[in-house]
Structures are given as structure tokens and as C-alpha cells.
N, C-alpha and C positions, 0 to 999 in steps of 0.2 A: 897270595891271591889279591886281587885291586880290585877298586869297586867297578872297573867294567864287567868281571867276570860273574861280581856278584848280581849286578844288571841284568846280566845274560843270562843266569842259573835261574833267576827269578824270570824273565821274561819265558825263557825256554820251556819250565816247567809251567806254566799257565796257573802256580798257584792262586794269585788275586784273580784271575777270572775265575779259574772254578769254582773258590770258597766265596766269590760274590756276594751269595747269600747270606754270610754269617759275617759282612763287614771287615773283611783283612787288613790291618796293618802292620808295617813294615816297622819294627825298633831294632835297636841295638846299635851296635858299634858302626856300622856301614854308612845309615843313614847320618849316624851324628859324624863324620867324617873324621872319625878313631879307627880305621883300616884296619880291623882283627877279621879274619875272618868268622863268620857264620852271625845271622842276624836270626831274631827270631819275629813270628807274624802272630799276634793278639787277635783273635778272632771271638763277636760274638754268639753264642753258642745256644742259646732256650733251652735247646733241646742236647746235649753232648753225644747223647747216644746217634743223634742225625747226624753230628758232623764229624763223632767217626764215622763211620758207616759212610760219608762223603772222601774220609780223609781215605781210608781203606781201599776202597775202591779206586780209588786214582793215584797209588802210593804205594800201594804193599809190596811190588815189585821192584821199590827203589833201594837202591845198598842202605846196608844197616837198618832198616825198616824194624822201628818199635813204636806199638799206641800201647797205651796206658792212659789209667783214670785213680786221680788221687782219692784219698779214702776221705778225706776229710772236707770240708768249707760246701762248698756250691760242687765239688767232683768234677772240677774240668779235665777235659779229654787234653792229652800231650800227646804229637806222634813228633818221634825223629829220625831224619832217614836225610842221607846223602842223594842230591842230584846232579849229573855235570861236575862231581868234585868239589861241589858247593852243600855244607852242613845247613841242614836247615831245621826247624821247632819250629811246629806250630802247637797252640793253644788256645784251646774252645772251652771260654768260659761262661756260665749265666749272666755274668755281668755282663751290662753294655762295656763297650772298650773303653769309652772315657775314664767307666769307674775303677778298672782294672791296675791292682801294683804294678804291672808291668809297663802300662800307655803312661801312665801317672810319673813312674819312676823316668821315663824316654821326655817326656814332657820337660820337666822340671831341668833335666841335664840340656837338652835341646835348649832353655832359655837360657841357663846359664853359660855356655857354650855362646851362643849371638851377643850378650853381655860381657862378654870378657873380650881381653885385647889378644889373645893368644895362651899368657902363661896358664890358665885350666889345662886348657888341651896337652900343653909340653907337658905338665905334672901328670894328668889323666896319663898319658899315652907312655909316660916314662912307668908310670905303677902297673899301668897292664903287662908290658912289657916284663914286668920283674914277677909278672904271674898273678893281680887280682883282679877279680873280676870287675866288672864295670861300675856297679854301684859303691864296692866297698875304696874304688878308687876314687872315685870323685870324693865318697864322704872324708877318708883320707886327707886327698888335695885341699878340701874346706875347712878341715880338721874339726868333720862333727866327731864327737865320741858316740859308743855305746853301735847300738843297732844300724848301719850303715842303712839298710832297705828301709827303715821307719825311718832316720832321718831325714832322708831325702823325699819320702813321702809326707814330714812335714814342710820342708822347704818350699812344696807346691803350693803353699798355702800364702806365703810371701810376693810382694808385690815385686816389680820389676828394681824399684829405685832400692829396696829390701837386699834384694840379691844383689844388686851393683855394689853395696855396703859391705854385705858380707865379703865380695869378691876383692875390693878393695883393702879389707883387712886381713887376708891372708898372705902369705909369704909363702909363692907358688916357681920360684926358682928352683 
């Protein structure tokens, strides 16, 4: 799949208009232009029980159709379900999306990605390839240890010229 088709899954299915209301963005692999298919949409949620009940209504009838609600944190609502051939997850959390692991995690990679001169992206897109997922490959390519999703949630915390340092001290061949 190529990111016109994810364009078009997205366009087609009308999801950022119709989740409007709860602020949708767009993360993952597509946006940051790592060509895997399926991105997932951060959405803010108050209420979770509303935007199932939005996500249901305009979804249930799409292949693979599953919502769930995690049991633990703030219980945001997960639905996933194929559109057009295009996977897609959405996520309605209490947090606003800034606050969210997920916007936070797309963030941080997204700068690091405009700060680099290419070798991230070839190391990222060489470890997805070999099968991990997005966070544990960037921390990989950085070569944080330990918890790949904390790490990268502290890297947000660093300045631009921060990350250009760390980028420059790895060995991304």
C-alpha cells in the first residue's frame, strides 16, 4: 500500500470529519513517511463512552470491526476495523492529544526524522522491515536501552540541538 492509498482510505472514510468533535489526529508510520502500512488517529475523548457510541455508529459495519475499552488508566475506547483495504485504530482518550503516549511518541520521532540527514529513516525502516514496531525501532536506531515507549517519551523533553547531538552520535548505517 503507498501513502496515496492511505490518503484515500482516509479521505474515503470521512474519519477526521466525523470524529471532528473529539480533535483527530493522524500518527504513525504514513504520516512520518516510513510506508507501513496502517496509521493509527489519537483522538480526544471527555467522554469515551460518546465516542464509542460515535465510533459504532459509523464503523460497525466495516471488515474486522472491534471497539474495546482498556480496564485500566483514564479507559480509552480502541476501535479497529479495515476500510478500502486500509487498517485502521482509532483511540479516544481523556487526555487532550498533546498529552497522549501516542501524539508525544509521533512528535518526538516526527523531529527527529526533520533533524536527521536520512540515516534514521534507512535504520528505522530497515528494523520495521525485520518486524518491530515503530517505537522500539527508532529507540533501537538511537540505541536507547531499556523501555523503548518511555524512552522516546523522554526524548520529547530535549531540545532540537539535544537531539541533533544524540543523532550525530549514533552509528545509523
Amino acid at each position: 500500500m503507498t501513502v496515496g492509498d492511505y490518503t484515500s482510505a482516509v479521505t474515503s472514510s470521512a474519519v477526521m470529519e466525523l470524529l471532528k468533535p473529539f480533535d483527530p489526529r493522524v500518527v504513525g508510520t504514513l504520516p512520518l513517511g516510513l510506508a507501513v502500512p496502517g496509521s493509527d488517529i489519537v483522538c480526544h475523548a471527555p467522554d469515551p463512552n460518546l465516542f464509542a457510541d460515535a465510533v459504532w455508529t459509523h464503523y460497525q459495519s466495516a471488515d474486522d470491526f472491534i471497539l474495546y475499552r482498556w480496564v485500566s488508566g483514564t479507559r480509552p475506547a480502541i476501535a479497529r476495523f479495515v476500510l478500502d483495504g486500509w487498517p485502521f485504530e482509532l483511540f479516544g482518550d481523556q487526555d487532550p492529544v498533546e498529552q497522549q503516549r501516542g501524539w508525544i511518541h509521533f512528535e518526538v520521532e516526527r523531529r527527529l526524522l526533520a533533524l536527521d540527514d536520512g540515516g534514521l529513516r534507512r535504520a528505522v525502516s530497515r528494523l520495521r522491515a525485520g518486524g518491530l514496531k515503530t517505537e522500539p525501532a527508532f529507540a533501537a536506531a538511537l540505541g536507547i536501552s531499556g523501555d523503548p515507549y518511555r524512552g522516546l517519551l523522554e526524548l520529547a523533553a530535549e531540545t532540537d540541538a539535544e537531539l541533533r547531538s544524540r543523532l550525530a552520535a549514533c552509528d545509523l548505517r
